[in-house]
C-alpha positions in Angstrom: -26.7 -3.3 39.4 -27.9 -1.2 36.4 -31.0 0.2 36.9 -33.8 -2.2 37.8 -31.3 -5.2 36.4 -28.8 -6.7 37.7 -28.1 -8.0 34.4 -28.2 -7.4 30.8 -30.1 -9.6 28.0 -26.5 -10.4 26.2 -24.8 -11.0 29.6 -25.8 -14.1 31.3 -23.7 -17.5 30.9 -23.1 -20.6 32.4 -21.1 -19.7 34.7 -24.3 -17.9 35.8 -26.4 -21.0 36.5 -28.2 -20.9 39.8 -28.4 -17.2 40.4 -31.0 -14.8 41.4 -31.0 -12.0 38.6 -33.4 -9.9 37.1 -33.7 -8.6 33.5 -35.2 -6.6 31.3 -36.3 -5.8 28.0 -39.3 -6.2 25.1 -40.9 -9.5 24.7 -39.8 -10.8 21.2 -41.1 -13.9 20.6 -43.3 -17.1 22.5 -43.0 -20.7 21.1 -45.7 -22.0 23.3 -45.4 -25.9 23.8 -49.0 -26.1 26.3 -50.9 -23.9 28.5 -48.3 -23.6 31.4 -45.1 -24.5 29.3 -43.5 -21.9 26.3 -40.1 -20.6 25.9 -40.4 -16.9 25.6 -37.4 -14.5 23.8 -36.7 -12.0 25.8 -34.7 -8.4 24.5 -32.6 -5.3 25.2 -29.9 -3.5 23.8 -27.0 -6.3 24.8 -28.6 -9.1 23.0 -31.4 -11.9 24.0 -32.1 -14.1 26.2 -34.6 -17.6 26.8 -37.1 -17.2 29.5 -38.9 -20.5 30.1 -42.7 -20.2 31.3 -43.2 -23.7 33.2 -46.6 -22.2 35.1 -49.7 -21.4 33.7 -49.9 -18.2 36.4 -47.0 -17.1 34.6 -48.4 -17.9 31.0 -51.3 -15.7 31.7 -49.7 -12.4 32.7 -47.5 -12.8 28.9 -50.9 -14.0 27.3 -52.2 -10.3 28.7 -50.0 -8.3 26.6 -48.4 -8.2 23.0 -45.2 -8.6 21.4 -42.7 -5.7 21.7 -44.5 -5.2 25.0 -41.8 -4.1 28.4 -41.5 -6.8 30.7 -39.6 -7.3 33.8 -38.3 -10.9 34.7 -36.9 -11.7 38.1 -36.1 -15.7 38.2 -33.3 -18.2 38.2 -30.0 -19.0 35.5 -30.0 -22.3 34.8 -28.6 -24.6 32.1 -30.2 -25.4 28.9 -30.7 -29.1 28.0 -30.8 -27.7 24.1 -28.3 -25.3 23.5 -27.9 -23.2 20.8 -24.1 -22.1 19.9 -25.3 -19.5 17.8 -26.3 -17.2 20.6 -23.8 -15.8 23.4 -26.4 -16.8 25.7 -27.6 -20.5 23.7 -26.5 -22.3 26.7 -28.9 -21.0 29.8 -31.9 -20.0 30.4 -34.2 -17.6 33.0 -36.8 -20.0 34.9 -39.1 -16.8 36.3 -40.5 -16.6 39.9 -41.8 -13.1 38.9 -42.6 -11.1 35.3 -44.3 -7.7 35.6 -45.4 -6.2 32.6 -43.6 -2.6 32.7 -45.1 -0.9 29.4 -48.0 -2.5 26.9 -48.0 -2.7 23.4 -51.6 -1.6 22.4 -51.2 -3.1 18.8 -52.2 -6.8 18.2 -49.9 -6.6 15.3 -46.6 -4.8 14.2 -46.4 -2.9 10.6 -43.8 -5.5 10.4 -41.6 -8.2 12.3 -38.8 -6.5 14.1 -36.5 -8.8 12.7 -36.9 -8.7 9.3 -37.9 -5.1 9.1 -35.0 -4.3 6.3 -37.7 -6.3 4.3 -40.4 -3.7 5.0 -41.6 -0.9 2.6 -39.0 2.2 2.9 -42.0 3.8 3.8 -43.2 2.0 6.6 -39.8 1.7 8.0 -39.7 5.8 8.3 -42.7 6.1 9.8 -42.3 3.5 12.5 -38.4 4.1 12.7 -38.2 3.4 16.7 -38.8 0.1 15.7 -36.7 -0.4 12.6 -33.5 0.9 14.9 -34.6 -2.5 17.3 -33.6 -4.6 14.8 -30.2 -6.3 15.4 -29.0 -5.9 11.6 -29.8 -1.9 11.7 -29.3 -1.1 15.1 -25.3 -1.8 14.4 -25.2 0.4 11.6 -25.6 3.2 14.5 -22.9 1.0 16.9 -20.3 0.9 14.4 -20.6 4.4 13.7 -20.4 5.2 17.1 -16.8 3.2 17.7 -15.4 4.1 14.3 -15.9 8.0 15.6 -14.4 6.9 19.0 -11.4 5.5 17.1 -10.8 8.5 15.0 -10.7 10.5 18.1 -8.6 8.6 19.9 -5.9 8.4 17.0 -6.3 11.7 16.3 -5.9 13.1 19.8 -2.4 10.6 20.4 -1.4 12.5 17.0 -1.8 16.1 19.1 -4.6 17.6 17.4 -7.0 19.3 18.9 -11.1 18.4 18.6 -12.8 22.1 17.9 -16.1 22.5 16.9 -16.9 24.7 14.6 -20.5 27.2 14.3 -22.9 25.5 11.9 -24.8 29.2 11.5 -22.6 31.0 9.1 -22.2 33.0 6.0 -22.9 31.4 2.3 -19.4 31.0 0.6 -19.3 29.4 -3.1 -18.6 26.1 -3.2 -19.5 22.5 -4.7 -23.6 23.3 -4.3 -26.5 25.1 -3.1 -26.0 26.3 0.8 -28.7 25.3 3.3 -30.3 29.0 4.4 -31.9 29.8 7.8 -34.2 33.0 8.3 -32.5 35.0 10.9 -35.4 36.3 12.8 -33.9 39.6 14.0 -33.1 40.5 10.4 -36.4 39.6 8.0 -34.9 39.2 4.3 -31.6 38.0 5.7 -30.2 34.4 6.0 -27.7 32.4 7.9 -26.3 29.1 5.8 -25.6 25.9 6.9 -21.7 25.0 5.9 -21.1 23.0 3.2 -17.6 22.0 5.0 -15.5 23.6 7.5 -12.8 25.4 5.6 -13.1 28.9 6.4 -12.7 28.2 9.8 -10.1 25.7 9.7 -8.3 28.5 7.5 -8.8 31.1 10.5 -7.8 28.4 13.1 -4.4 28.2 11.8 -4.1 31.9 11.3 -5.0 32.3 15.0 -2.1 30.0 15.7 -4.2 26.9 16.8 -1.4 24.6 15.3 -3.6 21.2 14.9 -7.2 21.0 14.2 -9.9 18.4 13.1 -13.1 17.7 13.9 -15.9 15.2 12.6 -17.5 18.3 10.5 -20.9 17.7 9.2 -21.5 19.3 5.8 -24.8 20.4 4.8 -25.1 20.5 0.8 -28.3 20.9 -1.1 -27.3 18.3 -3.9 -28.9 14.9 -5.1 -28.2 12.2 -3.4 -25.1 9.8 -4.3 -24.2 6.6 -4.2 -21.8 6.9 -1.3 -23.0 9.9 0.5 -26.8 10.7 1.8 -28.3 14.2 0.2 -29.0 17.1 2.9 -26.0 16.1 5.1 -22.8 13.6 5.4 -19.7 13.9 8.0 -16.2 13.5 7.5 -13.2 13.9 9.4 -11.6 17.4 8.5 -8.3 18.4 9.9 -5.8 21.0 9.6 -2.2 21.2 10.0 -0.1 24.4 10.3 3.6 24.5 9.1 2.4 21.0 7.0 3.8 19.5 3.8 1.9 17.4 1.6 4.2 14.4 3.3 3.5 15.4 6.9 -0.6 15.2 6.2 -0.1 12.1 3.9 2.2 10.5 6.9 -0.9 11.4 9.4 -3.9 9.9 7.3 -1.7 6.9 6.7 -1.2 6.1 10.7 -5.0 6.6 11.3 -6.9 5.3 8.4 -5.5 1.7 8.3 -6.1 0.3 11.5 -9.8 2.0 11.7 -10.1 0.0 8.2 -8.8 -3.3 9.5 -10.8 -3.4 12.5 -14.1 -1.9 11.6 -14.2 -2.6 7.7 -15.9 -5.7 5.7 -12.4 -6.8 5.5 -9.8 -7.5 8.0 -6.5 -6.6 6.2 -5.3 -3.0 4.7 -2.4 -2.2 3.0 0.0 -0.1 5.3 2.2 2.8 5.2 3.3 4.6 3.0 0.2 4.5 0.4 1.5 3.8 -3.4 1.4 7.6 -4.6 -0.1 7.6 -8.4 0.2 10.6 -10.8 -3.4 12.0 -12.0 -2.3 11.5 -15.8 -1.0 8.2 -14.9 -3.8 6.9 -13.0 -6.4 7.8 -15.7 -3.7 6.4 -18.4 -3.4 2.8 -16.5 -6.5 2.5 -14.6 -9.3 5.0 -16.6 -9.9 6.3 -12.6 -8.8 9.0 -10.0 -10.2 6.3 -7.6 -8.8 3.0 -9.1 -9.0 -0.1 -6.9 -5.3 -1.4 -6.3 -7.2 -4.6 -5.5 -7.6 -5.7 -9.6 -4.5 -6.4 -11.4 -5.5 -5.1 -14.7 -4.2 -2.2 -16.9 -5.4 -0.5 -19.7 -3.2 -0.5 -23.0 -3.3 2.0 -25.8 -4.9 0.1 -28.7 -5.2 3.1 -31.0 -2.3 3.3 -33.3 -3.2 -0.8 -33.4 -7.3 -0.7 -33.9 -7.6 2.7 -34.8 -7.6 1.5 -38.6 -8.9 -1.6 -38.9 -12.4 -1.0 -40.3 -14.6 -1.6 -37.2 -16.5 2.3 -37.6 -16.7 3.0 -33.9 -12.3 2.8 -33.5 -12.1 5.2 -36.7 -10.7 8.4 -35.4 -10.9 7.8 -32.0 -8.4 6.7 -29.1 -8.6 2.9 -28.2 -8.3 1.3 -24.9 -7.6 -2.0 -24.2 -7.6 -4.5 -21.3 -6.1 -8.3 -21.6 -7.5 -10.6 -19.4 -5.6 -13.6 -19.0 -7.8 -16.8 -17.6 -10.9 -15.1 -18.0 -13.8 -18.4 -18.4 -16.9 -16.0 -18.5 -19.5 -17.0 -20.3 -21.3 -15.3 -23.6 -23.9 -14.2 -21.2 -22.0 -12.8 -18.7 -20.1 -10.8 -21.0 -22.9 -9.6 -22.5 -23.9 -8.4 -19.1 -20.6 -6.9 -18.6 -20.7 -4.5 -21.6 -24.2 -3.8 -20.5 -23.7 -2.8 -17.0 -20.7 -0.3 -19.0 -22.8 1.2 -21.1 -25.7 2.1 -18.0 -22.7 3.4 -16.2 -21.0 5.3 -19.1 -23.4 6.0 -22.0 -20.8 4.4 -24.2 -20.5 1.0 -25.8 -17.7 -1.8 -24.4 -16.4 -4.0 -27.6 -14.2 -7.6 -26.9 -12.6 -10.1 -28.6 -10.9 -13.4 -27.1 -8.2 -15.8 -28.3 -8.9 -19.5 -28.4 -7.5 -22.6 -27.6 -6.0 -22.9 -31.4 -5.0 -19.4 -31.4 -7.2 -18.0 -33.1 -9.3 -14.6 -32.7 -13.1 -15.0 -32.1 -16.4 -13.6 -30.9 -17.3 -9.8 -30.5 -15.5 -7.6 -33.1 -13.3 -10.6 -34.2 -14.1 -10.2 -37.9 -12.7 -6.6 -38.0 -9.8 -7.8 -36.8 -8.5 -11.1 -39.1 -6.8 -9.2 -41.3 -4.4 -8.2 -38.9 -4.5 -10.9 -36.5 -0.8 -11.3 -36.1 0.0 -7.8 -34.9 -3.2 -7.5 -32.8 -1.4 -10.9 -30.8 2.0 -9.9 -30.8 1.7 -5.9 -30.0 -1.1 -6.8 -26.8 1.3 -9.9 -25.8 -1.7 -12.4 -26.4 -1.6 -16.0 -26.0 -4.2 -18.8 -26.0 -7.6 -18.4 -23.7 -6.6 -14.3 -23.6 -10.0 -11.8 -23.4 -9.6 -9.0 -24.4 -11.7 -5.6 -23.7 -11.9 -2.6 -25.3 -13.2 0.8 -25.3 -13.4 4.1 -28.0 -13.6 7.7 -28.0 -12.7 11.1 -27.2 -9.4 10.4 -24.7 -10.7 10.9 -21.6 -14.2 9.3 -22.3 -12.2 5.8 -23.5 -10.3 6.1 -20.5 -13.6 6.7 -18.1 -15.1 4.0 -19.9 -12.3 1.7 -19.8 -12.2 2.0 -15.9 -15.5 1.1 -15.9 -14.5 -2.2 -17.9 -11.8 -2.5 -16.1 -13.5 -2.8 -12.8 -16.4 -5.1 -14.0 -13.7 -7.6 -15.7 -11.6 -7.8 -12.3 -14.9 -8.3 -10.1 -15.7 -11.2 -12.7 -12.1 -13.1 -12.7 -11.0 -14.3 -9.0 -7.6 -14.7 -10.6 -7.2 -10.8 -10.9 -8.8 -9.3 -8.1 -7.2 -9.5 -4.6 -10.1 -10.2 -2.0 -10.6 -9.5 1.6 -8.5 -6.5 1.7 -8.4 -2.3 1.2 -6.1 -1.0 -1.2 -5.0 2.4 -0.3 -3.4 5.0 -2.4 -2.9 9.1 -3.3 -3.5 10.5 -6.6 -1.2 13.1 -7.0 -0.2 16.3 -9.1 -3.9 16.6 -10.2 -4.0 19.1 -13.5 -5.2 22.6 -12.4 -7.2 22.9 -15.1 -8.5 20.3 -17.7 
């Protein structure tokens, strides 16, 4: 028994059929086939179930409310003569004997349909929130959180650290952005800050001889928002290890990240342990990145001593990156698109050039480069059907804008782009200073 139920609206199955039960939950739907027939959709939390109305007492008292409305039905499983395989509970069905109407919806009609809410003005999806969270497809965003947090815990606490909460009224300390103040009331013209991240009191955990700490920290930053992390506040899981190498915490995040990202992520598969370890300067040399997706086979080549001089104004002076892609079928248009979405990303141009089936160099910048068409094949390794990328400037603006080719190109070409799987991996010996 859980509270007025004795089951849930994702519960029921065929093995149910024939039992007295009684469920709850908010009226989603009627498809009304005559005055004392309709097969009503009935929903909770768990999932959904099919009530079937077959009297027209019963008709009225759901005619007397709205959707979204409460309802309590107390009737009998049995077996559907249509079922639907889609839906954990397709192949039975409630016949009531009782449906009490527990809480009415006063509106004849929703600011939009629960189900399709994630269509609805941003807006209008603040406002009436309490019903956005109903829908399915946004309610387990807030689930998966939820069991991803429970997982880190549980990893974390077989690893023997410690959970500590941190205060989140503190002193401002210069970091990344603005802090977060609160007035403290006892003290007019003084202020409390909200942390940006924990590290203070990580620092003074270890010095008090608490040997391993972490904690799902919030951080409060006053920043604009980004494309991975929500302005005002984000979380992330801090910890701290006393008497730790760089190997020890790399060996840690490596037994706890991997499984949480095979289980819980889009994809099912992530690479294991140990993580590739990547140099700073190498990584922005071969992949134009700190971040570069292991996933996409492609590497950049220094063009510069190659394209540097051959009369196209935008190489002259400059470092030149390049990146060959082998089997690459895109059309005019799509590469088109390609060097567009670079240049929105980067502020800088993407250039190209491709080898045909005869062996010959065309489209893009393919004029500039005739003269010395032999080298340009033999120095990049070219061969018939090749594409070839490119990117100028300043050294670290080619490279930045060469990973952003890079990552278009390998999102474009199946052939070099591994799918349905994370790529993990450490950037290391990051430069000091620039």
């Amino acid at each position: 028994m859980v509270q007025s139920r004795t089951h849930n609206c994702g519960e029921l199955r065929l093995a149910d059929a024939g039992k007295d039960v009684t469920v709850v939950g908010w009226y989603e739907n009627i498809r009304k086939v005559s005055k004392n027939l309709g097969f009503l959709i009935l929903r909770d939390f768990y999932g959904t179930t099919q009530v079937v109305i077959e009297t027209e007492d019963m008709m009225s008292v759901i005619d007397s409310v709205n959707k979204e409305s409460t309802i309590q039905v107390t009737g009998v499983v049995r077996e559907r003569s249509s079922k639907n395989a889609e839906l954990p509970t397709g192949e039975i069905e409630v016949v009531p004997s009782k449906i009490e109407i527990l809480g009415k919806c006063r509106y004849n009609a929703l600011p939009f349909e629960i189900n399709q809410s994630k269509d609805a003005d941003e807006n209008t999806r603040l406002k009436y929130r309490y019903l956005d969270l109903r829908n399915p497809a946004v309610k387990g965003n807030i689930i998966l959180r939820s069991k991803i947090v429970a997982e880190l815990r549980n990893k974390m606490n077989s690893l023997g650290f410690m959970e500590i909460t941190t205060p989140i009224l503190t002193c401002s300390s210069p970091e990344g952005a603005r802090d977060y103040l609160v007035p403290a009331r006892n003290h007019p013209g003084k202020f409390y800050a909200l942390p940006q991240a924990p590290q203070q009191f990580k620092q003074i955990l270890m010095a008090s001889g608490f040997d391993r700490y972490f904690q799902i920290a919030p951080c409060f930053r006053d920043e604009d928002a980004r494309a991975d992390r929500s302005p005002g506040e984000f979380y992330q899981l801090d910890m701290e290890m006393a008497f730790a190498s760089q190997e020890d915490v790399f060996s840690v995040i490596e037994e706890v990240l991997p499984p949480v990202f095979a289980k819980y992520g889009v994809y099912s598969n992530a690479s294991k342990a140990p993580f590739v370890r990547i140099p700073y300067l190498e990584s922005m040399d071969k992949y134009g990145t700190d971040k570069p997706d292991l996933r996409i086979d492609l590497v950049l080549t220094d063009a510069t001593e190659l394209l540097s001089g051959c009369g196209f104004g935008p190489f002259e002076g400059q470092t030149v990156k390049a990146i060959v892609v082998d089997g690459f079928t895109a059309t005019r248009k799509q590469i088109d698109a390609i060097c567009a979405d670079v240049e929105v990303a980067t502020a800088n141009k993407a250039y190209w050039f491709k080898v045909d089936e005869n062996g010959e160099i065309t489209g893009g910048i393919a004029k500039f480069l005739q003269n010395i068409k032999e080298q340009v094949i033999n120095t990049l390794g070219l061969k018939p059907g090749d594409f070839v990328g490119l990117t100028a400037g300043k050294k670290l603006v080619a490279q930045k804008t060469a990973g952003v080719l890079r990552r278009l190109l390998g999102a474009a070409s199946e052939k070099h782009m591994k799918q349905n799987t994370y790529e993990f991996c450490w950037i290391v010996d990051f430069p000091m200073y620039e």
